[in-house]
N, C-alpha and C positions, 0 to 999 in steps of 0.2 A: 677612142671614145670621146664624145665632147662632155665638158665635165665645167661643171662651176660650183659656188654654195653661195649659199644662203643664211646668212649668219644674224647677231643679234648686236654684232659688234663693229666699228665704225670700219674704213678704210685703215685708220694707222693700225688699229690691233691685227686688223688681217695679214697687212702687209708684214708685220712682228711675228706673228705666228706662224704663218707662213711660209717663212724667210727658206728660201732654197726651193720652193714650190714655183713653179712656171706657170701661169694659169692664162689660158689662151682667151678666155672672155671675160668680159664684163661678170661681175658677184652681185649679190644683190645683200644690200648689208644695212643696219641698221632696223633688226626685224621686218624688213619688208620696203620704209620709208624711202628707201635711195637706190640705185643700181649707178655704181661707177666702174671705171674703166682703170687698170689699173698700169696700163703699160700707155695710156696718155694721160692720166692720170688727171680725170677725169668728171665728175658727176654726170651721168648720161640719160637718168629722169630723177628727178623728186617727190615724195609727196609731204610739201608742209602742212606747217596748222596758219589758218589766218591769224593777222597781227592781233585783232580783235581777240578770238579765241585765248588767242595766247597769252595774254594782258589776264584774262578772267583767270584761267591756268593759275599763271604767278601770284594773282591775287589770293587765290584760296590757298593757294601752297604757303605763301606769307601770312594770312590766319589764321593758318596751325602749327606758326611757327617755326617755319622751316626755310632754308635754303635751294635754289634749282643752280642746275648747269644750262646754258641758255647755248641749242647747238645750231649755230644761224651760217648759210651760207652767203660768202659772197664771192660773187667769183672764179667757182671752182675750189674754194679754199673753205674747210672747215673750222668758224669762228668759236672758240667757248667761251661766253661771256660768263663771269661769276663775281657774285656780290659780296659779303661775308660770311666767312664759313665756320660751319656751328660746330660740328662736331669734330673730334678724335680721327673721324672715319674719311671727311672729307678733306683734312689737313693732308691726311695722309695720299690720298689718290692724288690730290692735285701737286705734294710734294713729289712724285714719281712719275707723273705723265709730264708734264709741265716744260720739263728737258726734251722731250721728244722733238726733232724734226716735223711732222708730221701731226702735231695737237698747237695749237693757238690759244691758250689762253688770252681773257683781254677782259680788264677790270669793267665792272657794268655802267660805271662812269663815262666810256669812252661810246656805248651802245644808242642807234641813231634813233629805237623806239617810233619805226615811221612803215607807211604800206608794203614799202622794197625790201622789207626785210622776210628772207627766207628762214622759216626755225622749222626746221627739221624735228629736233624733239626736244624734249626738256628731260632731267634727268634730278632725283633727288636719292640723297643715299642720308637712312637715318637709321635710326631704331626702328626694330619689326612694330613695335605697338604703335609709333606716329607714322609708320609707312600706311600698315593696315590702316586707319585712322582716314588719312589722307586719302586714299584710295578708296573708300565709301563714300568720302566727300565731294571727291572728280567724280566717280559716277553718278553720284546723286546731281550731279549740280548741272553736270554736261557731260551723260553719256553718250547722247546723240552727237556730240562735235568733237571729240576725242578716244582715241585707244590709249588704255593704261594699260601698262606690263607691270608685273615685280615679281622679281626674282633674287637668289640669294645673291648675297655677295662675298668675299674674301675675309670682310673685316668681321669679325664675330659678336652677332647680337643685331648686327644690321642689314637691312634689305636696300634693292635698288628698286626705283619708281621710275617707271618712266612712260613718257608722253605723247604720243604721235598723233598725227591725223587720222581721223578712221580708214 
C-alpha cells in the first residue's frame, strides 16, 4: 500500500513520533503548508505568507500583546525566530524543543526582515481568552490573506494559534 500523512506538525515532530516508522514518500506537514522529503530531507513545495502579510500578522499579534514563533525557511532548513517570551507556556516549549537536532531557534535580532524570506507560519501559544481574542482579530483584519488554526495545547489553560497562507 502507498501510504503517507498529513499532519499538523512540522518535519522534526514527525520524524520524533515516528521514530522506527519507514515512510517511502514525501508527508505533507504543517497543516497542509509544506510537503518534505524525509529520506533527503528535504522541503519539496511550500506555501508562505508574503513578507508584507506577514509584517501586518506580527503587528496585530503585537497589539494584543502577544508573542509569535516566526517559522522562516532557508535553505531546506527550518529557521524559528523568537522574540520575548511572555508566558509560563512559551518558556516552557522552547525550554524542550530548543535541544532538538532538528529545530533552530534564532533570536529575532539576528532575522533579515526582507522579500527572501520564506515564513511558512507563525505560531503563538497563550491563554484561550487572548488566543480567542486574536483570532477575531486576524480574521477581521485579513481573512482574505491568511488561514488561522487553534488548537489545544499540552500546557493547561492555553491554546495554540497559528498562521499560514490561505
Amino acid at each position: 500500500v502507498k501510504f503517507t500523512i498529513s499532519t499538523i506538525h512540522t518535519p522534526a515532530e514527525v520524524i520524533s513520533l515516528m521514530d522506527g516508522v519507514h515512510l517511502e514518500f514525501p508527508v505533507i506537514v504543517m497543516d497542509g503548508a509544506a510537503m518534505y522529503d524525509i529520506k533527503e530531507k528535504e522541503y519539496i513545495e511550500t506555501k508562505c505568507l508574503s513578507p508584507e502579510i506577514c509584517r501586518k500578522t506580527e503587528n496585530i499579534i503585537t497589539e494584543n500583546g502577544l508573542h509569535c514563533f516566526v517559522n522562516t525557511l532557508y535553505d531546506h532548513s527550518l529557521l524559528i525566530f523568537y522574540g520575548e517570551l511572555k508566558n509560563p507556556a512559551e518558556k516552557e516549549l522552547f525550554e524542550t524543543h530548543r535541544s532538538s537536532p532538528y529545530r533552530n531557534y534564532i533570536r529575532k535580532t539576528y532575522r533579515h526582515y526582507d522579500s527572501s524570506e520564506q515564513i511558512i507560519y507563525l505560531t503563538v501559544l497563550a491563554e484561550k481568552e487572548k488566543i480567542l481574542r486574536l483570532e477575531k482579530d486576524l480574521e477581521e483584519q485579513l481573512g482574505m490573506f491568511v488561514r488561522v488554526t487553534v488548537y489545544p495545547s499540552v500546557y493547561d489553560g492555553y491554546l495554540y494559534l497559528k498562521v499560514y497562507s490561505p
